[in-house]
Structure formats: structure tokens, C-alpha cells
N, C-alpha and C positions, 0 to 999 in steps of 0.2 A: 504494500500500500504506500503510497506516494503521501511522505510528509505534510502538515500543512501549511499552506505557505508562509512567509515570514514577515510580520507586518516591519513597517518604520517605525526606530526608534520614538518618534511623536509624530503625532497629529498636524502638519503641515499647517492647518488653520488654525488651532486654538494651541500648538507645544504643547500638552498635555500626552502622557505616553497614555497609549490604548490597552485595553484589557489583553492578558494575555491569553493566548490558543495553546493548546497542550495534544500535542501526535500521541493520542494512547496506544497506539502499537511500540512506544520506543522505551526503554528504562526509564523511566522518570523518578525522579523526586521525591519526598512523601509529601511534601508541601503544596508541588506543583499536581498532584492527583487529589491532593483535597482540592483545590481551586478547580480543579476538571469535573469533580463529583459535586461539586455547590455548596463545600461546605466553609468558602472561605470566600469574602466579598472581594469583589474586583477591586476598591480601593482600597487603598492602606496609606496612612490610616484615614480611618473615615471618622467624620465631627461628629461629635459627641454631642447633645441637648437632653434633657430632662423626659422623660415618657409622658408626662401630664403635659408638660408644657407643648409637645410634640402633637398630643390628643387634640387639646384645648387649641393649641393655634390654629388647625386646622382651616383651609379655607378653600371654597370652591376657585377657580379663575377663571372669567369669561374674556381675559383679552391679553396679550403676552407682546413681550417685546421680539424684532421683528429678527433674532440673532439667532442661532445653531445652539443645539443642546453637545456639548462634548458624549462622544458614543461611549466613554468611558462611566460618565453619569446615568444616561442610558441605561449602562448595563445595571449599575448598581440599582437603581430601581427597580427593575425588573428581577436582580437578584434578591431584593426584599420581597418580592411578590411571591417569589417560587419557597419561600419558608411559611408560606399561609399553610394550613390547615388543608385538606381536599378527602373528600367523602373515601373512604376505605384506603387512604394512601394512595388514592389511583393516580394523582398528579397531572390527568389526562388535561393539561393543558396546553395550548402553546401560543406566543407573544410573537406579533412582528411588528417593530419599529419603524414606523416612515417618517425617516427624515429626509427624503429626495423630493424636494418642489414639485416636482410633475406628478408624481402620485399622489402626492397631498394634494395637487390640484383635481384629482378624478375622484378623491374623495371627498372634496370642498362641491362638487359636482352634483355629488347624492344629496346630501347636507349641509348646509350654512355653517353649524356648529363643526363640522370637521373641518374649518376653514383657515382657524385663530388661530392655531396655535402650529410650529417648528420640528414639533413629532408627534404623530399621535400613535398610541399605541393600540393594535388590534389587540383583544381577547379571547382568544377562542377553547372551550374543550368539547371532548369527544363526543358525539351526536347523541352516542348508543350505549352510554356509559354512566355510572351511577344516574341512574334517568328519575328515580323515586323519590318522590315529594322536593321534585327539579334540583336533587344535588350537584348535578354539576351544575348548573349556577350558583346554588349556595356558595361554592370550591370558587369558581373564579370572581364571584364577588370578595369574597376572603383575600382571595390573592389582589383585587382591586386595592382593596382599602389597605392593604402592605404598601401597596406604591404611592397609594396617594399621601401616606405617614410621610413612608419615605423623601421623600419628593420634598417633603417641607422641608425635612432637615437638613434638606440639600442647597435649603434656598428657590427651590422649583415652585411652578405652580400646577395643579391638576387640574381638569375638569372632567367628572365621569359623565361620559355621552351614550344615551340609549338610543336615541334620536338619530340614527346612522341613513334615513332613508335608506333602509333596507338592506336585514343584516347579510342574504346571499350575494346581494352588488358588490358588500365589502368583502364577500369571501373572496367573489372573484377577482375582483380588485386586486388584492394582495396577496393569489392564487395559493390559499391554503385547499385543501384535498376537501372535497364533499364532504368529508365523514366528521368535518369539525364544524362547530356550530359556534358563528359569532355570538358571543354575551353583550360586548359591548365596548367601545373608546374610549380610551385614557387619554386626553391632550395633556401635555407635557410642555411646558416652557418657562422662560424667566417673566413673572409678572410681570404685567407694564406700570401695575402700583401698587404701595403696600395693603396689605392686609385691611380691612378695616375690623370694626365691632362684628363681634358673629350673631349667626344670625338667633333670635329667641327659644328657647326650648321648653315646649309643656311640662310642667313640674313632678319631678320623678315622683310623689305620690299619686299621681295619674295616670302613671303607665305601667307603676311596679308593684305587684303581689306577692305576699307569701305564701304558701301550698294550695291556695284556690283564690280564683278571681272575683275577686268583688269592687270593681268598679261599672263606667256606663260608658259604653267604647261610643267612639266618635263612629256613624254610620260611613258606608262606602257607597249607601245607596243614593244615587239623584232623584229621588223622587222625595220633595216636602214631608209628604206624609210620615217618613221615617223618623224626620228629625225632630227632637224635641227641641225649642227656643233656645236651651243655655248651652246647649251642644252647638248649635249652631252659631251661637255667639264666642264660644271658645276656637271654634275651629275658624274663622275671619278673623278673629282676634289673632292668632300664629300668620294667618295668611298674609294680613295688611301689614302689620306692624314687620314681619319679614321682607315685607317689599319685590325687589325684583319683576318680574314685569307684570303681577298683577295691579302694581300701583303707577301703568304708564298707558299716558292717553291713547286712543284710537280715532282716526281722524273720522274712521264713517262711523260713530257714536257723538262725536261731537260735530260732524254734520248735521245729524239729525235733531240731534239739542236745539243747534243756532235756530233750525229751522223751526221747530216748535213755540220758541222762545221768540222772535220775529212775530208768527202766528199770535200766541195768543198773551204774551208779555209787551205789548208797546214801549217802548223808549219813556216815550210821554208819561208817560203813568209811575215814571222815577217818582219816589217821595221820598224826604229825610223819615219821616217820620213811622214809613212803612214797615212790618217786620215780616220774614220770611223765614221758614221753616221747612228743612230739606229732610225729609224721612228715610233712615235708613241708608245713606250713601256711602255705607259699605269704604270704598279705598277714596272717598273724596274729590275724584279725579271728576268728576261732573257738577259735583258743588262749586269748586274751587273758579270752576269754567263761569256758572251762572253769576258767582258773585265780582268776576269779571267785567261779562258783558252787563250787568243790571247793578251795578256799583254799591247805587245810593238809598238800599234795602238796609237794614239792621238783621243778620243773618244769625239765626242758629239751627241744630243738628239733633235730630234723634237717634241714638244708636243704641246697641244691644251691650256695650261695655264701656266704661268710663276712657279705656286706654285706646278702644279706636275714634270716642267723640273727639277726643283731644287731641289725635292725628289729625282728622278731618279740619277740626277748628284749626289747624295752624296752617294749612292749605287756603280756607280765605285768607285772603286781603283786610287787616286787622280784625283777624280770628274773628271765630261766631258762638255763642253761649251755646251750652251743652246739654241735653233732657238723656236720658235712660229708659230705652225700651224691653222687657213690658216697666206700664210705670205701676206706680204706688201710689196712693193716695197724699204720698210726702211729695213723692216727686214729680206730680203730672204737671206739663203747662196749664196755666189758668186757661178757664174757658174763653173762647172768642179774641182769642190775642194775639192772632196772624192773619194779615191782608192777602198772604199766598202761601201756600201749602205745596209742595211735590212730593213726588214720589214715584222715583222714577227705574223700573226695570228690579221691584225689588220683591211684587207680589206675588212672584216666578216662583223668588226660593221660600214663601213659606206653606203650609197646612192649611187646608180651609179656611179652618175655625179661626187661626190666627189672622187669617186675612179680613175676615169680617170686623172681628175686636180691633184691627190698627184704620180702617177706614172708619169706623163708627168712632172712633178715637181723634181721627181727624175731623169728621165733623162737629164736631166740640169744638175742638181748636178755632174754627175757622172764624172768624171774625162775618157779621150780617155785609153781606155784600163782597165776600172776600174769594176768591179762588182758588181751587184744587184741582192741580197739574199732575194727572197719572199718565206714565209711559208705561206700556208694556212689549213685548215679542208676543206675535200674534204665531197660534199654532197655524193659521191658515197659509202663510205664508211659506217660500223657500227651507225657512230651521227645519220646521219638521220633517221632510222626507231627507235632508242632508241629517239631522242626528240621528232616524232610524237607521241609514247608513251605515255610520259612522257606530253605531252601538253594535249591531248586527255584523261589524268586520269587514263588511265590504264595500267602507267609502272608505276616508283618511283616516289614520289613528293620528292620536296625539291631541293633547288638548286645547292647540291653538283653532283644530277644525272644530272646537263647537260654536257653530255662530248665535252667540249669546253674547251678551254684553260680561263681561269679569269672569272670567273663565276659571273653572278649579276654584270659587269663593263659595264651597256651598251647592246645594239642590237646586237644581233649574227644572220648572218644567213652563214650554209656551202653555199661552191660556190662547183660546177662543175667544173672541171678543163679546160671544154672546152671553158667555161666562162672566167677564166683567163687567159688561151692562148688568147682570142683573148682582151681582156683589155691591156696585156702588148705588144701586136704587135700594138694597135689604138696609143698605147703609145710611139711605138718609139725601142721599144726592141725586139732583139729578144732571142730565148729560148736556152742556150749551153748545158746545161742538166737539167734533175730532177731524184725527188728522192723521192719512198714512203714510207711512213714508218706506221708501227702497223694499219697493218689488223684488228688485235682482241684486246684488253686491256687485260695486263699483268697482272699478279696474282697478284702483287700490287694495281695497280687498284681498281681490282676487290677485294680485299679484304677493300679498301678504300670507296669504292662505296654501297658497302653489309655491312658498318659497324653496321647498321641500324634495318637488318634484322632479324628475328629468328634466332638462331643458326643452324638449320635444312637447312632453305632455304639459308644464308649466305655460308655453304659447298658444296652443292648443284651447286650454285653459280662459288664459284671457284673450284670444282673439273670437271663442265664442261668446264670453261674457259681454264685450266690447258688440257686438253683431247686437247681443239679445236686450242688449240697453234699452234700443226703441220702443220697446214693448211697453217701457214703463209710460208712453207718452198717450196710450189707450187711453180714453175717459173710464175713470172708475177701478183702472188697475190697483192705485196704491193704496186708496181706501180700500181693497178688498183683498189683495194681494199681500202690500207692505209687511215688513217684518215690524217694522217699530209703529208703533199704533201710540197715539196720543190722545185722552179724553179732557177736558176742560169742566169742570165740573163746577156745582153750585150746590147751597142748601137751601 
């Protein structure tokens, strides 16, 4: 057998010497046959830091500076991985490294997220192998989160990517053999900034038991009915306050706002003296907008916990007072002491019952003469046969394709609007106008939504959406069609 070949004393690009390769057919060493069998890391010596401190720093990276990862670091990372844990010892995994631009670019091709970063690493184990209650993923999640420790102490940053548009592309991509089954992406590189605060954790008495379960797990089901109120305010409470892109605008929700707001908010109708009252806004990203465009209102928020009313309030433009939903008889706003009222896109995520109690709730609120602004998603519309799709496995995964407003905050289900007419008449209201809006999703959208996709099918994509636009210009399309449905209401 022909030796293996012999690398350069360094790395031409970074002077760093490269891992070493070990010819097991030739007398070796006992040192250099540990370092062949994996029992000895390719650095020497390697930085030392604190295990907690290594835990706790921990940090996702979505964006890296635009430099080479030395394949010596590389290795060591990935020689942290292969010390995880894997279901019966089978070890059946195996790691390829792309740090060649042009692959990176075929895999920036599948996926967006495979784009950022300077290596990302495949994970793959054996298709047909520990298969039972999915241990080989368990095995190479294990070996994941080796790298991702690792990787800190190194100074690296990680990001684990499930999101691979499609884990057979990346097999073939980086031509590992059939019989191995992508798990998932490792991106790997030097941050482009520090660390910040991480993100919040549910409080270990919530998630931890001793010898039988006696807690109230957070549901996984989207349907209202499931949820009960404080579960559902604990679980937006982790979401928002965590941030990331549930708490960043979309421009066709804020189309449809301006539009609404245009309709049935006049300019004119500014008063200092006026107060508004936004029920429920969730990540604030729609409050913050209204008390933009409609300035000279005195704004405050109802919410399901004191730590998201107080995110919201700092999103307006000199904060807005804070109520707590459900209330108490300590804490309910006074009756009749808001000129506007909304609520918008939030009677999706609860229960009946609880929909009737916060409309009946608002009209209390409402001041004689004053107005109540509901937007909903109308099931009759485009959502629903794209989320039966999309549940059913045979539209998009991921949860950017749920066309709903705050995606992943909670239970969504569209209502029918004849559902809602008659919730806000049980309530006390009745209806002075409505208003529907986008029949079909906008070429923004849709090129938002298709980020994902081939290049072929992503044009495809939006040059029918772009064709199907005119439809919306039918009389009666978007009142009947529209995803976003607006009612104006009165008592």
C-alpha cells in the first residue's frame, strides 16, 4: 500500500502546521497510533476554559466574518464531536467539511442559511442503523453539540442548520453514499461580533421532575382549543422576549395595517386628548407601526404578562401604559376610557370562550362613540389550503410557510368571517364597515417565502404569482377572497 502523502510543513495561508496523517501499515509510534485511533486531539496544546463557563457562553451565530477557518481547527472540532456519546457505540457517523467556495456556493443554493458562514459542516449517520426511537439522530445531535462547545473554546462561532432545503441535495452535494442520512449543518466560523446576553430560559422548576411528572407541559398543538390562557402567555413570553425574527417587521402585514388604518383611522381625527388601546400585540411590531403613523393618541397595551406589556411599551414612541390580560377586578381598565380599541390578528390564537370574554371586555372599554378595529386571517382565503398543505407534508415545511401573521407565537387557527360577525354581535357590536385585503401574496412574499427553493422552482414561483396579481382587481375578490379581513366596529 502506497504511503500517504506528505503534507507541508504549514498551511501556506494561515502558517499554522496541519493535522497530522498516520500510514497504519508502517511501524508507528504509540503516540502517533493514538492520534490515528482518536484518542488524542489534533492540537497541542489546546486552550483551556472553565466547562460552565464553556456551557453558559454558549451562542448561536447567524453571520461570520468573511476569513478561512485553519483545517487544523477544523479538525479539532470535529475531533470533539466524534467523543459524543452514539447509541450502542455504533459511531455510524460521518463529517464533511466544506470549506471550498464553490460548494459552499451549491449549498448557499439549497438554503440561504448555508450561505454565512466559511465551512459548514455536513452530519451525517447511517440510514439503517440504531433506527429506534430515531437514535441515530439522538448520536449525531450528541456529536453536534460536542462541536458547537467546542467551537467556542476555540473562539468559533456555530450555527446548527436543519433548514438545509433538502437533506438528499446535501447528500448529493457533498457525495456521501445513499446509505447515510443527512441530520443536519454545522456552520462554523469566526463571528462577525461578540456574543451578546443569551437568550431566556423557562425556569428549571418547569421543566424538571423527580420520579413522576407533575407539571402542565406547554401544548404542541395549533389548534386554540388546546391551550389554556397562562400557557399560552408563558410560551410568547420565551418567544418575544427571545427575539430573533419573530420580533421583525413584514412588509405585507404592514401593508395591510397602513391600509386599514388610511380606511378607517383618518389623519384628521388626531386628538391630544384621544387614548388608544392595542389588545394583545403579542411582539409589538404592529403597535409600534400605529403609534407611528397616528402619533398624537395616548397609547396603551393589553397583554397576557407584565414582561411582554413592557416590551411592547418600549416599542412606542414615548412608551404606552400597560393593562394585564385576563384582568381582575384590581386591574381592569375603567369602563368607557378608549376612543379606539384594536385588535389585531390575535383572535386566531385563542378558545372560543376566551374570544367572546376579551370582545365583551372591549366593549366596556370603549368609550360612546369610540371605535373597535379587528383584523383577522380569513379561513376563506389562500392560508387555508396552503396550511393544509403545508401540515399534510406536501407543501413547504418550515415555519416561515405559515402564512399567518407571527409565526411559531402560539395556536393559529383562520376564522371564517361569518364566524366573526356573529362573535362581535354575541358581543355587543355591531359591524360599520370592512375591509379585505390580498387575495394572493405579493411578489415580496412570495419571493420571501420561495427563499428556500431551487432557483428554477423559486421563478417559477413568482412569475406565477406576478401573472395571478390581476385577479385581485375582480370586483368583490378581496372582500371575499382576502387573507386579512378588517371589521370596524361600534356599540
Amino acid at each position: 500500500m502506497t504511503p500517504l502523502p506528505t503534507e507541508p510543513a504549514h498551511d501556506p495561508g494561515t502558517g499554522i502546521p496541519p493535522a497530522r496523517e498516520v500510514d497504519l501499515t508502517q511501524d508507528v509510534a504509540p503516540a502517533d497510533r493514538d492520534a490515528a485511533e482518536g484518542r488524542v486531539p489534533p492540537m497541542d496544546p489546546l486552550p483551556a476554559q472553565d466547562f460552565w463557563q464553556a456551557l453558559y457562553g454558549r451562542r448561536s451565530v447567524r453571520r461570520f466574518e468573511h476569513k478561512p477557518v485553519p483545517r487544523e481547527w477544523v479538525q479539532q472540532v470535529m475531533h470533539a464531536g466524534i467523543w459524543a456519546p452514539s447509541s450502542c457505540n455504533y459511531q455510524m457517523w460521518d463529517l464533511v467539511a466544506v470549506d471550498d467556495p464553490k460548494i459552499n456556493a451549491q449549498l448557499g443554493a439549497l438554503s440561504t442559511q448555508l450561505a454565512n458562514a466559511p465551512v459548514n459542516i455536513v452530519v451525517a449517520y447511517g440510514r439503517d442503523f440504531s433506527s429506534e426511537n430515531a437514535a441515530g439522530i439522538q448520536s449525531a445531535s450528541a456529536l453536534i453539540q460536542n462541536m458547537s462547545l467546542a467551537a467556542g473554546v476555540l473562539g468559533l462561532g456555530t450555527f446548527w442548520i436543519t433548514q438545509t432545503g433538502g437533506a438528499e441535495k446535501v447528500r448529493e452535494v457533498v457525495g456521501l453514499p445513499s446509505d447515510r442520512m443527512v441530520v443536519a449543518v454545522l456552520a462554523l466560523g469566526w463571528p462577525r461580533s461578540s456574543a451578546g446576553k443569551g437568550p431566556r430560559r423557562r425556569p428549571l422548576s418547569d421543566v424538571a421532575h423527580f420520579n413522576h411528572y407533575g407539571g402542565r407541559p406547554i401544548p404542541s398543538s395549533p389548534n386554540p382549543q388546546d391551550w389554556a390562557p397562562d400557557l399560552l402567555g408563558t410560551y410568547q413570553r420565551a418567544r418575544v422576549l427571545n427575539g430573533l425574527r419573530h420580533n421583525k417587521p413584514r412588509p405585507w402585514e404592514a401593508s395591510a395595517l397602513l391600509s386599514a388604518l388610511e380606511r378607517f383611522v383618518p389623519r384628521s381625527e388626531d386628538g391630544v386628548q384621544a387614548t388608544w388601546l392595542d389588545v394583545l400585540p403579542c411582539t409589538g411590531i404592529l403597535t409600534a407601526r400605529m403609534a407611528r403613523e397616528r402619533p398624537a393618541y395616548g397609547y396603551h397595551v393589553l397583554e397576557r404578562t407584565a414582561e411582554v406589556a413592557r416590551f411592547v411599551s418600549e416599542r412606542v414612541p414615548g412608551g404606552a401604559q400597560t393593562h394585564l390580560w385576563p384582568c381582575t377586578p384590581e386591574n381592569e381598565p375603567t369602563s368607557a376610557s378608549f376612543d379606539q380599541i384594536t385588535c389585531l390578528f390575535r383572535l386566531e390564537g385563542m378558545a372560543e370562550e376566551e374570544r367572546h370574554e376579551l370582545l365583551s371586555a372591549m366593549a366596556r372599554w370603549l368609550k360612546p362613540g369610540g371605535r373597535v378595529l379587528v383584523g383577522f386571517v380569513s379561513s376563506r382565503s389562500f392560508h387555508g389550503p396552503s396550511e393544509s398543505l403545508r401540515r399534510s407534508g406536501r407543501g413547504p415545511g418550515g415555519v416561515e410557510y405559515v402564512l399567518s401573521p407571527d409565526p411559531n407565537i402560539g395556536p393559529f387557527e383562520a376564522l371564517a368571517p361569518r364566524q366573526v360577525h356573529d362573535l362581535v354581535r354575541r358581543a355587543g357590536f355591531g359591524v360599520r364597515r370592512q375591509l379585505g385585503l390580498q387575495a394572493l401574496p405579493g411578489a415580496q412574499e412570495l419571493e420571501f417565502r420561495s427563499r428556500n427553493f431551487r432557483p428554477l422552482a423559486r421563478n417559477l414561483v413568482c412569475t406565477l404569482g406576478r401573472l395571478c396579481k390581476v385577479l385581485e382587481a375582480v370586483p368583490g375578490a378581496q372582500s371575499t377572497w382576502g387573507r386579512f379581513q378588517f371589521l370596524e366596529l361600534s356599540v
